[in-house]
Residue, then its C-alpha position, 0 to 999 in steps of 0.5 A: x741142048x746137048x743133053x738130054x743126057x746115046x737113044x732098034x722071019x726065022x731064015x734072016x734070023x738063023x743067017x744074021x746069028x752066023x754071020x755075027x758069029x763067024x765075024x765076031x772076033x774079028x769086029x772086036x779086034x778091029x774095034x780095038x785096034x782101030x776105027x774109021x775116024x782113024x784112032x786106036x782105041x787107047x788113044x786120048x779124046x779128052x782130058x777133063x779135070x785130069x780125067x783122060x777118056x779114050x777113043x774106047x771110051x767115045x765108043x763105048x758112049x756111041x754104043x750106049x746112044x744107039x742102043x737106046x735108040x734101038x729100045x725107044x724104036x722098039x717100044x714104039x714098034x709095040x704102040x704105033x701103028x700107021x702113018x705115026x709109026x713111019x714117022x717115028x722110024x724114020x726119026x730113029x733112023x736119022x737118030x742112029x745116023x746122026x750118032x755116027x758123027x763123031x763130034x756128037x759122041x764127043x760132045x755127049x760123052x763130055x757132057x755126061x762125065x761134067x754133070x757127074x762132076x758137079x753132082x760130086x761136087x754137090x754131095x750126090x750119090x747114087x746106092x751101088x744096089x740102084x746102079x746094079x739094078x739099073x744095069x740088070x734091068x738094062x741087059x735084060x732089055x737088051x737081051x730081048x733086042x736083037x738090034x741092041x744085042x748085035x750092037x753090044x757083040x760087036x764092041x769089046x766085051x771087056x770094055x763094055x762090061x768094064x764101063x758099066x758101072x761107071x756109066x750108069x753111076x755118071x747117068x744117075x747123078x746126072x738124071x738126079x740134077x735133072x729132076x732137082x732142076x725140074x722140081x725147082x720149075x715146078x715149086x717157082x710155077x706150080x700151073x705152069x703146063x707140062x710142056x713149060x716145065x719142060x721147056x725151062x727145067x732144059x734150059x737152066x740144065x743147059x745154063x748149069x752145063x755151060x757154067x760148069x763146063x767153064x770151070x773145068x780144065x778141059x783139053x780136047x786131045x782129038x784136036x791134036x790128032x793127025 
């Protein structure tokens, strides 16, 4: 499934803090300018129903992705311990790596601004007040999250601000489709397990993607680029 819809002593400290600090401008213009997968920021990614998102804008969802990653690893810094700890490192590492491909930004930023589509074309909404607060409560955590915080610094402040809203609009209504879908599985199969509603609340989100997906004029304006 595509959803689901990307999510990390004193002396180290104080050298990291000056490092990102005599760096910084120099990250965000390159960021800007240009990019390993060879695009500039303003270049066309997709176009969707009209909708043109940027290789700006992939990044921006690159950057959302792994900053979750980074959260979701610091929680379970806190909770595990052991052998089940390692594990769960190692699985986020393998996340973070994995969100370095650009097909799979691609594919999540696509599938994100989809489902806001049909959520619209379904008469959802989502208060601005749940939107700030949503992204209130997210900068705080990033705030306390030096992973996350590094990662934030080294994407352009204009356009990571700029975006916010937006995308915390898009993953709302998309989570709102979500939990109808998981409440339509639970009212069919009330004894079903946690697991089983699990397992089929992911699949007719994947069925619904695929058939919206379909309905729209999509362009993938990367498969252009030279």
């Amino acid at each position: 499934m595509m959803a689901a819809g990307l999510i990390l002593g004193g002396c180290q400290k104080d050298q990291q803090e000056l490092v990102a600090k005599n760096n910084s401008s120099e990250q965000k213009a390159k960021a800007e300018e240009s990019s390993n997968d060879g695009f500039h920021a303003d270049d066309k990614v997709v176009t969707i129903n009209g909708k043109v998102l940027s290789y700006e804008d992939l990044q921006f969802y690159q950057l959302m992705n792994k900053i979750d990653i980074e959260l979701n690893r610091a929680v379970d810094e806190k909770n595990l311990q052991g052998e089940e700890l390692k594990e769960k490192m190692d699985y986020w590492d393998e996340q973070s790596k994995y969100h370095d491909n650009f097909n799979v930004n691609l594919s999540k930023m696509m599938e994100q601004h989809t489902m806001y589509l049909l959520a619209r074309e379904k008469g959802l909404d989502v208060e601005s007040a749940e939107v700030g607060g949503t992204i209130d409560e997210f900068k705080a955590k990033v705030n306390q999250n030096e992973a996350a915080s590094q990662l934030v610094s080294a994407y352009p402040d204009d356009a990571y601000k700029n975006r916010l809203n937006s995308y915390f609009t898009e993953k709302l209504l998309t989570l709102q489709i979500h939990e109808t879908l998981k409440a339509d599985v639970v009212k069919e199969k009330p004894n079903a397990s946690e697991k089983e509603v699990a397992f089929d609340t992911a699949k007719n989100y994947e069925e619904l993607y695929q058939s919206q997906i379909a309905s729209l004029e999509i362009k993938i304006n990367a498969a252009d680029h030279e």
